[in-house]
C-alpha positions as CSV (number, residue, x, y, z in Angstrom):
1,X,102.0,66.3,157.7
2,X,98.7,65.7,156.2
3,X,97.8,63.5,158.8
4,X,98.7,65.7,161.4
5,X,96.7,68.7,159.0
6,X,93.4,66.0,159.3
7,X,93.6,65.9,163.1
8,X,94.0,69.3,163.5
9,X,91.0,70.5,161.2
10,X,88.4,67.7,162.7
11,X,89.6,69.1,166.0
12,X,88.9,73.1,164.9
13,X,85.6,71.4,163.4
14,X,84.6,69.8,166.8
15,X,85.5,72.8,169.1
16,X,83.5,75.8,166.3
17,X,87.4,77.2,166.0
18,X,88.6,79.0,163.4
19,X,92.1,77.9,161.8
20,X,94.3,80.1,160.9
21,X,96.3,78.8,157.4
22,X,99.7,80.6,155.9
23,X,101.1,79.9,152.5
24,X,104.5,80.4,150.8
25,X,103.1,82.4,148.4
26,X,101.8,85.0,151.0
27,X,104.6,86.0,152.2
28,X,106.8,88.3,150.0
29,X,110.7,88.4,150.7
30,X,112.2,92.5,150.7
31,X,115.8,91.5,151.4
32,X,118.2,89.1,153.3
33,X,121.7,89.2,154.9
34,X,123.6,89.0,157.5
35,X,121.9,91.5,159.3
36,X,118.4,89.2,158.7
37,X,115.5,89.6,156.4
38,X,112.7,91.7,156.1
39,X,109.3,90.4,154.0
40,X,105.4,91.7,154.2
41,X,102.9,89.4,154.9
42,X,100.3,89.9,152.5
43,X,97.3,88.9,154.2
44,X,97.9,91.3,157.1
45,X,99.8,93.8,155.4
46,X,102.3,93.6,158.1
47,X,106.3,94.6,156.9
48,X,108.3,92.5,159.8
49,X,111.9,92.0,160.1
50,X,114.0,89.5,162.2
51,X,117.2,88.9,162.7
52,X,116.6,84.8,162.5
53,X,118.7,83.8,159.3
54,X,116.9,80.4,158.2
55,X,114.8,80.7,154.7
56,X,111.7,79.4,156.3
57,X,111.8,82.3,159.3
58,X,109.7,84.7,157.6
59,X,106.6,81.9,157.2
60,X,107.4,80.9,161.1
61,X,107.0,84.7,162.0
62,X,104.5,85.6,159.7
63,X,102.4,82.7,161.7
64,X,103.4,84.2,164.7
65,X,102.4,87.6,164.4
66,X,98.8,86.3,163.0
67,X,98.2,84.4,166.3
68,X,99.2,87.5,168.1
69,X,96.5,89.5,166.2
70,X,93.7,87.2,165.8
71,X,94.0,86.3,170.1
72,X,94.7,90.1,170.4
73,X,97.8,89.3,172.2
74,X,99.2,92.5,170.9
75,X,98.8,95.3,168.5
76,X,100.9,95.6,165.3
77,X,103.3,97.9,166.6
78,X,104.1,95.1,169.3
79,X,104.3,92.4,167.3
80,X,106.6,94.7,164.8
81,X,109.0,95.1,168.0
82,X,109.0,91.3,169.6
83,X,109.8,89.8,165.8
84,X,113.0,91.7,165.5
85,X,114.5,91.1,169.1
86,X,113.2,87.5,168.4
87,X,116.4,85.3,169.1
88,X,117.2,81.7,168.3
89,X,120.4,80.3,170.0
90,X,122.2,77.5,167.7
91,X,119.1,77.7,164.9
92,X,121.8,79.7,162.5
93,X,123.4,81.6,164.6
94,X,125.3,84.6,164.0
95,X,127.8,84.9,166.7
96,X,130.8,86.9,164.4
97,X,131.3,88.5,162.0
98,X,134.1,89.9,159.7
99,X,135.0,86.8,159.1
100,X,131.3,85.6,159.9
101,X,131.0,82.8,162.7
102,X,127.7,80.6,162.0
103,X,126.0,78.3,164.4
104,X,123.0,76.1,163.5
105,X,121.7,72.7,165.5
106,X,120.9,70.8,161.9
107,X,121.4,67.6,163.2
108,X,119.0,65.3,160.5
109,X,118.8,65.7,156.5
110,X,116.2,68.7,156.4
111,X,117.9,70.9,159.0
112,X,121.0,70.7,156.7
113,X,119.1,71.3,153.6
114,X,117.9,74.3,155.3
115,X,121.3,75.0,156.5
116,X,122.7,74.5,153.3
117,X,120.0,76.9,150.9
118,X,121.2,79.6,153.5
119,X,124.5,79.5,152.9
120,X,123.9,79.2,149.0
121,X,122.7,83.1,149.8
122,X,125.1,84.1,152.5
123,X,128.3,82.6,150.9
124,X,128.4,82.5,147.2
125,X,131.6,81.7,145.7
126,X,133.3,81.9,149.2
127,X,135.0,79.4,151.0
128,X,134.1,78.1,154.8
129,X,135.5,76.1,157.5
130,X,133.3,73.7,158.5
131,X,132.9,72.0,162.2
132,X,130.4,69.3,163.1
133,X,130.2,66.3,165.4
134,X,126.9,63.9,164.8
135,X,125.3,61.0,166.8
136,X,126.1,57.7,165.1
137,X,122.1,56.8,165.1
138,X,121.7,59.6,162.7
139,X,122.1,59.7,158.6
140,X,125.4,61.1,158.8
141,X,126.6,60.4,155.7
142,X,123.7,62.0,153.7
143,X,123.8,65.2,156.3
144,X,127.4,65.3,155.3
145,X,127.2,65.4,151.4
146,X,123.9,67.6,151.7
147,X,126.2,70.2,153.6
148,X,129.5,69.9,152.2
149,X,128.3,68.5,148.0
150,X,127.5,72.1,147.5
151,X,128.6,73.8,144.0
152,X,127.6,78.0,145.2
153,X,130.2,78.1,148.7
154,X,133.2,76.0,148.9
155,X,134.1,73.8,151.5
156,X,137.9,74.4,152.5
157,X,138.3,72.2,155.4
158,X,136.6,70.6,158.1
159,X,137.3,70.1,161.9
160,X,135.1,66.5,163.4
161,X,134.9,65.9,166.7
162,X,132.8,63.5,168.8
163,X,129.6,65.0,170.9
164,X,129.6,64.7,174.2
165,X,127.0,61.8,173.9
166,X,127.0,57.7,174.6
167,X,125.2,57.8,171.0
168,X,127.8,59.7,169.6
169,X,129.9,58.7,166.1
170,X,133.4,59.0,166.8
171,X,135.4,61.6,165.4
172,X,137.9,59.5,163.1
173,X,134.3,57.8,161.7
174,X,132.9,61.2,160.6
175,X,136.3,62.7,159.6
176,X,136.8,59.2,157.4
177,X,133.2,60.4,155.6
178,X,133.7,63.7,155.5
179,X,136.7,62.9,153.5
180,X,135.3,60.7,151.1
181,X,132.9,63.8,149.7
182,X,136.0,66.4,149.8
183,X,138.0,64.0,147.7
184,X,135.7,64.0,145.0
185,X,135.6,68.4,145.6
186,X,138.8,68.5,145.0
187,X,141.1,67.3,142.4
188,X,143.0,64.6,143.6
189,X,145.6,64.9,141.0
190,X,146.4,68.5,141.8
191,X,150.3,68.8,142.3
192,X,151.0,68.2,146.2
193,X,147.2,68.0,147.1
194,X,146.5,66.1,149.7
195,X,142.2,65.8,150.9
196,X,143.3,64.6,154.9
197,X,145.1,68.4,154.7
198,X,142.1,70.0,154.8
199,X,140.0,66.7,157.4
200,X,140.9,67.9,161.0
201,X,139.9,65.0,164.1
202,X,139.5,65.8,167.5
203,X,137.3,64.1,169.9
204,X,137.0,67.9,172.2
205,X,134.3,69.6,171.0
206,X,136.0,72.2,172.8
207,X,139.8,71.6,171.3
208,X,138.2,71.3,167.7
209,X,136.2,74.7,167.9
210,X,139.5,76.4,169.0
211,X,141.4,75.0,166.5
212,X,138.7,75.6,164.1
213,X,138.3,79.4,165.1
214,X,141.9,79.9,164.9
215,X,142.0,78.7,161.1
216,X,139.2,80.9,160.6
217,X,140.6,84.1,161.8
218,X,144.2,83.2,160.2
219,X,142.8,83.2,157.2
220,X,139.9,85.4,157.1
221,X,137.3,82.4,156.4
222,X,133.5,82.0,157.1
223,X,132.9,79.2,159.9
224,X,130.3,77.3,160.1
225,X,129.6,74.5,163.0
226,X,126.6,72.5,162.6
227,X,125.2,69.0,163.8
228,X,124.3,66.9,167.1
229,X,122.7,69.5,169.9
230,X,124.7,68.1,171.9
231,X,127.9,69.1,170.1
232,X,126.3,73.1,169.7
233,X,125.3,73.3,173.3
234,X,128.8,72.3,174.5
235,X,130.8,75.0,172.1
236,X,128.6,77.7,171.7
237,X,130.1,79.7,174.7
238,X,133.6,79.0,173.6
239,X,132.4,80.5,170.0
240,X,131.4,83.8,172.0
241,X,133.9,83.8,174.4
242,X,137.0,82.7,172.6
243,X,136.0,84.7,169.5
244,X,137.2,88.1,170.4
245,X,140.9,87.4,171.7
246,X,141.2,85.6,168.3
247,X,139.8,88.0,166.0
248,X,142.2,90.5,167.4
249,X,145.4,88.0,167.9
250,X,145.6,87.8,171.0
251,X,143.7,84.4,171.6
């Protein structure tokens, strides 16, 4: 990054351009849900509010809106209106709610660290389903515990299936990890627990969302499916189509 930061400034320097800078610290949260968040940027004064979920939304749209008003792109009113009908398909998506649905493309270590903090503040104390399918050239196994080795929400089961993907780790791989950090969740000496009960495998993206969806709306459980882009881009429609003949039985 600071690399990248040294190219960029010598670049500004050669060209007479201004750069444009945003901090953390100018950016103050109002409030966060499932509805989205709304924060002020303190250097333009500007109150926005987007319906993007990730933690690290408001800096990206705070940046936005300043390049809108320093290339006079738009007026403030303008940018107000094209932050909140902003949309991000599989970057945390909310495709359900009541019990909430959750999609999100975190498919390397900080994507689910990201994915994780948001669910420390969506879900405390509640249990989720989880669904994922990752590429075998990626660090699965930390993605996995960084997800699923979280003390605020609590894992309660998790459907693995394979991406449709020649790189793809097969679903009995992942399910063998996954398995490994919800036996140390749980306590294995628990009368008649078993940690496969809660490990589903199914090498369909497309079987496991089902099956993962029907779980959820038995039991009135969060869902979450996260990992390889493939694996999002192949359920995603069966997450908004499926969803409402389940929620209401008759899936």
């Amino acid at each position: 990054a600071k690399d990248a930061e040294q190219v960029i400034n010598s670049r500004c320097q050669e060209t007479g351009s201004p750069l444009y800078k945003i901090s953390r610290t100018e950016v103050e949260n109002i409030s966060y849900g499932w509805d989205g968040q709304t924060f002020t940027d303190l250097k333009t004064g500007l109150t926005l509010q987007t319906s993007l979920l990730g933690l690290f939304q408001p800096m990206n749209a705070a940046m936005a809106a300043r390049a809108c008003l320093a290339l006079e792109l738009a007026d403030a009113d303008a940018v107000r209106q094209g932050i909140a009908f902003a949309r991000w398909p599989a970057r945390l998506e909310l495709l359900r709610q009541d019990p909430p649905v959750l999609l999100d493309g975190a498919h390397n270590p900080q994507g689910c660290t990201a994915l994780a903090a948001a669910l420390h503040r969506l879900l405390p104390g509640q249990p989720v389903i989880f669904l994922t399918g990752m590429l075998r050239d990626k660090d699965y196994r930390t993605m996995l515990r960084i997800v699923l080795d979280q003390p605020i929400y609590r894992p309660t089961a998790v459907f693995c299936v394979r991406p449709d993907s020649p790189r793809a780790l097969p679903a009995p791989e992942l399910a063998a990890e996954a398995g490994k950090i919800m036996s140390q969740l749980h306590n294995p000496l628990k009368s008649g627990y078993n940690v496969m009960d809660t490990i589903h495998v199914n090498d369909s993206p497309a079987e496991g969302a089902r099956q993962a969806l029907q779980l959820a709306a038995q039991t009135g459980t969060a869902l979450c499916a996260f990992g390889s882009l493939y694996m999002v881009g192949s359920i995603r429609g069966i997450l908004r189509v499926r969803e409402a003949r389940l929620w209401t039985g008759k899936g």
